[in-house]
N, C-alpha and C positions, 0 to 999 in steps of 0.2 A: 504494500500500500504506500510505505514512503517513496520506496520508487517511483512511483508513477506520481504520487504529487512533487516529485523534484524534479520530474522530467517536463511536467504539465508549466510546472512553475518559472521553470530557466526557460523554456517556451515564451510563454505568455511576456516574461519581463522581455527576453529578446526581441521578440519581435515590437515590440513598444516600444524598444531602444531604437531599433532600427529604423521602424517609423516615423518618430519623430528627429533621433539623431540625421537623418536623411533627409525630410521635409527642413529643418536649421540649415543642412549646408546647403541646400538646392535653393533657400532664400537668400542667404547671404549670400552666394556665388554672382545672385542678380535674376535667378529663375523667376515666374510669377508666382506669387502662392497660389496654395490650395485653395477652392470655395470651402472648405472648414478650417483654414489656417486663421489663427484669433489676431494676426498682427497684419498689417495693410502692404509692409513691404520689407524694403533692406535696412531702411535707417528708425523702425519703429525698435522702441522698448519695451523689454518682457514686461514686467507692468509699470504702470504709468504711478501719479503721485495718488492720484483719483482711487484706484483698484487698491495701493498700500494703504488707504487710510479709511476705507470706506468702511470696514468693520470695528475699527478702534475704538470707537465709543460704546460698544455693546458691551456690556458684561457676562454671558455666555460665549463669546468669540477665542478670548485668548484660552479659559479651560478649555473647548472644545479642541482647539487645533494641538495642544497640549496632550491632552490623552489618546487621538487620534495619532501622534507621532509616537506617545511609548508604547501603543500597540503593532504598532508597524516593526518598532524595535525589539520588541519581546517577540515578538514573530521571525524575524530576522536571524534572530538569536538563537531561536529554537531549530529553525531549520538549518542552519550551521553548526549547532552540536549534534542534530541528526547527521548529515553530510560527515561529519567530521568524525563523528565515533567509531571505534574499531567493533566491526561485525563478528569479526572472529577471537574467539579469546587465545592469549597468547601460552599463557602458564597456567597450570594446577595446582593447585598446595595440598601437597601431600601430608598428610595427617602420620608424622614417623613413632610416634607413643612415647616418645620421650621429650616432650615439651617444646620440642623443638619441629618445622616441618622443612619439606622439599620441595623444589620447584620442580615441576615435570614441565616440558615442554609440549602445549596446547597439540603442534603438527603431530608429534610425536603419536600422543595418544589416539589422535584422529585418523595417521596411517594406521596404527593397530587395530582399531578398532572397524576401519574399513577393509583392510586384509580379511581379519577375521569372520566377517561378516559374507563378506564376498565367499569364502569356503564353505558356506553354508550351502546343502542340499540346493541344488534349481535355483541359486542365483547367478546370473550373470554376469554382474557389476554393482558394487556397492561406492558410495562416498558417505561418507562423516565430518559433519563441521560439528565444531565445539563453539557454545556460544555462553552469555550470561557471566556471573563472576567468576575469581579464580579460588573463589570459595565455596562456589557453588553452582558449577557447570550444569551447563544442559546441551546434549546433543541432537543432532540433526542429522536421520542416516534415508540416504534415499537408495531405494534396492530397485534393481532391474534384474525383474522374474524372466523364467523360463517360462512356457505358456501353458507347460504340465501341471505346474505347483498351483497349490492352494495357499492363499494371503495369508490364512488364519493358520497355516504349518507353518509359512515361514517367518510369520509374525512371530508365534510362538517360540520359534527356534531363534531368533532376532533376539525376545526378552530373555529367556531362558539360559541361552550361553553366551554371545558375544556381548551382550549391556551388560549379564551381570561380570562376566571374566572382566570388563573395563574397570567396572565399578569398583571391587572385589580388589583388582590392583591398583585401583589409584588410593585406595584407603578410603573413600567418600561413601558419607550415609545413604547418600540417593543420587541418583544422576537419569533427571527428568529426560524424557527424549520425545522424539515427534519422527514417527516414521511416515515417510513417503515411499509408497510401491507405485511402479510400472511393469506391464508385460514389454517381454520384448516385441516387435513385432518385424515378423521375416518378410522378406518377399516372396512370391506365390512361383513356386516353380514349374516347368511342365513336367509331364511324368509321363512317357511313351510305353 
């Protein structure tokens, strides 16, 4: 879902930029404006004294434009720690029983855990991303069946050995997951 409002969003702002940064230099270049361009020509001002003072005397004007910009910036902001956060988690803390713990490397556990997985009866191909803290991973294992197997065997075989062997060796009480299955799908061949 974030995807698609980030791609929706650098959209929409672009082409805004473009159209108007374009419509600015096609006027000052000396082009004619637009019928919805707001300024008459080359030598008009973005706004005039008339336009900057015409709300100053209201007392709802300056609050409004006021929280209208820190929501723009609390917007902004959010959608820049979305952009910016790491989707994959990097390390694991291993829990070693002596007060002390270890760092496991995130790949690490995620190649094994998709090796593993992938060995599993009528799977095809597996991948593992590890996501959430390094306190409290959750993974993400997407499997490409065979079109023999049953989802709910190799679900079963999915929770039962390869989550729990992860779980089990990273030292962790739980390790939430989210599986996603596909069949494979072959192409149709002739048969003489």
């Amino acid at each position: 879902m974030l995807r698609i409002v980030n791609r929706v969003l650098i959209g929409v702002v672009g082409l805004a930029l473009v159209v108007l940064g374009g419509s600015v230099l096609a006027v000052g270049l000396g082009a004619p404006p637009p019928s919805w361009w707001i300024h008459d020509g080359r030598h008009d001002v973005l706004l005039s004294h008339a336009e900057r003072t015409r709300w100053q005397g209201h007392g709802w004007w300056w609050p409004t434009v006021l929280a209208v910009l820190a929501v723009l910036v609390l917007l902004a902001l959010w959608w820049l720690t979305a952009v910016l956060r790491r989707r994959r988690l990097t390390e694991v803390l291993v829990d070693t029983g002596d007060g002390e713990g270890a760092l496991l490397r995130g790949r690490a556990l995620e190649t094994v855990l998709a090796g593993d997985a992938a060995e599993l009866d009528g799977v095809a191909h597996a991948r593992a991303r590890l996501t959430g803290r390094r306190t409290a991973p959750e993974a993400r294992v997407q499997l490409l069946l065979e079109p023999h197997v049953d989802p709910a065997t190799a679900l079963h075989h999915l929770t039962t050995r390869s989550l729990t062997h992860a779980r089990t060796s990273a030292g962790l009480a739980a390790l939430p997951s989210e599986v996603r299955m596909k069949a494979v799908k072959h192409r149709a061949e002739r048969v003489s």
